[in-house]
N, C-alpha and C positions, 0 to 999 in steps of 0.2 A: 720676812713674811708680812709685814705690819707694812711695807712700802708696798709689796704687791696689792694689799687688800686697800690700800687710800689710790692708787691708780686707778683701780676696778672700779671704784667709790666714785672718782673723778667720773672715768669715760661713762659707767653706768646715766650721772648725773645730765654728761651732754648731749646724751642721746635724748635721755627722760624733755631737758631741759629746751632743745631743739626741735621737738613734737610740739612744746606748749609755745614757741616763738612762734610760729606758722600762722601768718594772716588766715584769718576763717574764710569759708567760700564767701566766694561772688559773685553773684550774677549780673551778666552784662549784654543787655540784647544789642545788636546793632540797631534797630528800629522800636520807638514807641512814641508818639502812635505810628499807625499804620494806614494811611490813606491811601485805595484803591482806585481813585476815580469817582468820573462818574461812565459809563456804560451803557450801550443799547442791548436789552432783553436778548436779542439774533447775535448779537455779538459772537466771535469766541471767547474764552473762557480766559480771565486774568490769572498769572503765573504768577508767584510771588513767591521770595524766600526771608525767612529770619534767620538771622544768626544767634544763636545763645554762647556766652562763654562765661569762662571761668578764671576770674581776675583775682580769686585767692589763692593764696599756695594751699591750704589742707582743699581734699577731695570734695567738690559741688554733687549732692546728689539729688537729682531729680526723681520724683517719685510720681508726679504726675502732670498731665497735659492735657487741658481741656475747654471745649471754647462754652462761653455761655452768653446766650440770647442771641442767637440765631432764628429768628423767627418766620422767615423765609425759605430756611435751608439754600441760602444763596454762598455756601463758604463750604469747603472742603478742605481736612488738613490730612499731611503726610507726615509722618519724622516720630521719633521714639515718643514714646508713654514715660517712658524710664531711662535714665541716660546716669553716668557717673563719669565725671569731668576731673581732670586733675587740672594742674596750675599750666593757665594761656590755654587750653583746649577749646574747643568746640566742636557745636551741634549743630544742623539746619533743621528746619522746618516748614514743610513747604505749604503753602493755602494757595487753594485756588477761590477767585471768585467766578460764579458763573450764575447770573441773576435769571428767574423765567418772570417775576415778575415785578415791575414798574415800583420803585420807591426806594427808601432809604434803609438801608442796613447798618446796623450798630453792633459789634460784639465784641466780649471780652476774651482773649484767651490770655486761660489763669495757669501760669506756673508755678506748682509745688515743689518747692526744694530747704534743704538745708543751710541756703543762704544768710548770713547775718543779715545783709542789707535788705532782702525784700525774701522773705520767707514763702508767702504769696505773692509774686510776679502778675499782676495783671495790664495787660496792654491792649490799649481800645485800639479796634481794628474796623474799617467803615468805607463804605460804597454808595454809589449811589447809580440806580437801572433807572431808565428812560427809554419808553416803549419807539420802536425804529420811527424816525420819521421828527419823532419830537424833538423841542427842544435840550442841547443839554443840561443848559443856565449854568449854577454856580454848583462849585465841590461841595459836600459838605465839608465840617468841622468833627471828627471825631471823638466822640467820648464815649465811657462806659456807660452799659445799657442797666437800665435799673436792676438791680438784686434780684427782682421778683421779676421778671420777664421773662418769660416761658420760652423754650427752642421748640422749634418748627417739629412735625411729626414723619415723618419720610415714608 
């Protein structure tokens, strides 16, 4: 009896101990930053996709997705709110840009998750419209748009 119950002891032990082994999630975009171009206002609309994955063994859970400082409402995103990744999984997320007016766009989209390494995921994503006719010039440089920059009103 005393050998059954240090077996049980055991295998209870590797299971317990096999949960706590488990690299914590990870997230892992294919792209950051995100540069779009630059763009004529008439244009059609730029398609774009991110990858999100999950480069830990225990479960990546995303709780949210959301872009900020959009101030032109020149950016539209498709792909879950909420996603739960197991180990090597992935997500897409699709953005379009489609600019009506002339300038630079700067925005953040922020990912909430579970992740050890970036808890908050933010990745600057950035465009630049150029009314038809004009010049393109140079790309911009992407970066995050101030904390305090308001999104556009639709």
């Amino acid at each position: 009896m005393k050998k059954l119950l240090l077996i049980v002891a055991v295998f209870a032990c590797f299971a317990a101990c096999e949960e706590e082994s488990l690299s914590p999630p990870e997230i892992r975009p294919d792209l950051s930053p995100i540069p779009v171009g630059t763009h004529y206002t008439d244009a059609d609309p730029y398609v774009f996709n991110l990858m999100i994955q999950n480069r830990g063994e225990q479960t990546l859970v995303i709780s949210s997705v959301v872009a900020r400082g959009d101030q032109n409402c020149a950016f539209t995103w498709e792909g879950p709110a909420e996603a739960e990744l197991e180990y090597n999984d992935s997500t897409f997320i699709k953005g379009t840009y489609d600019p009506s007016v002339a300038g630079e766009d700067q925005v953040a989209l922020e990912i909430t998750s579970n992740a050890e390494n970036f808890p908050l995921l933010e990745i600057p994503v950035c465009g630049k419209a150029v009314a038809p006719g004009d010049d393109m010039g140079e790309d911009i440089t992407c970066d995050l748009p101030p904390s305090d920059q308001e999104d556009c009103e639709e």
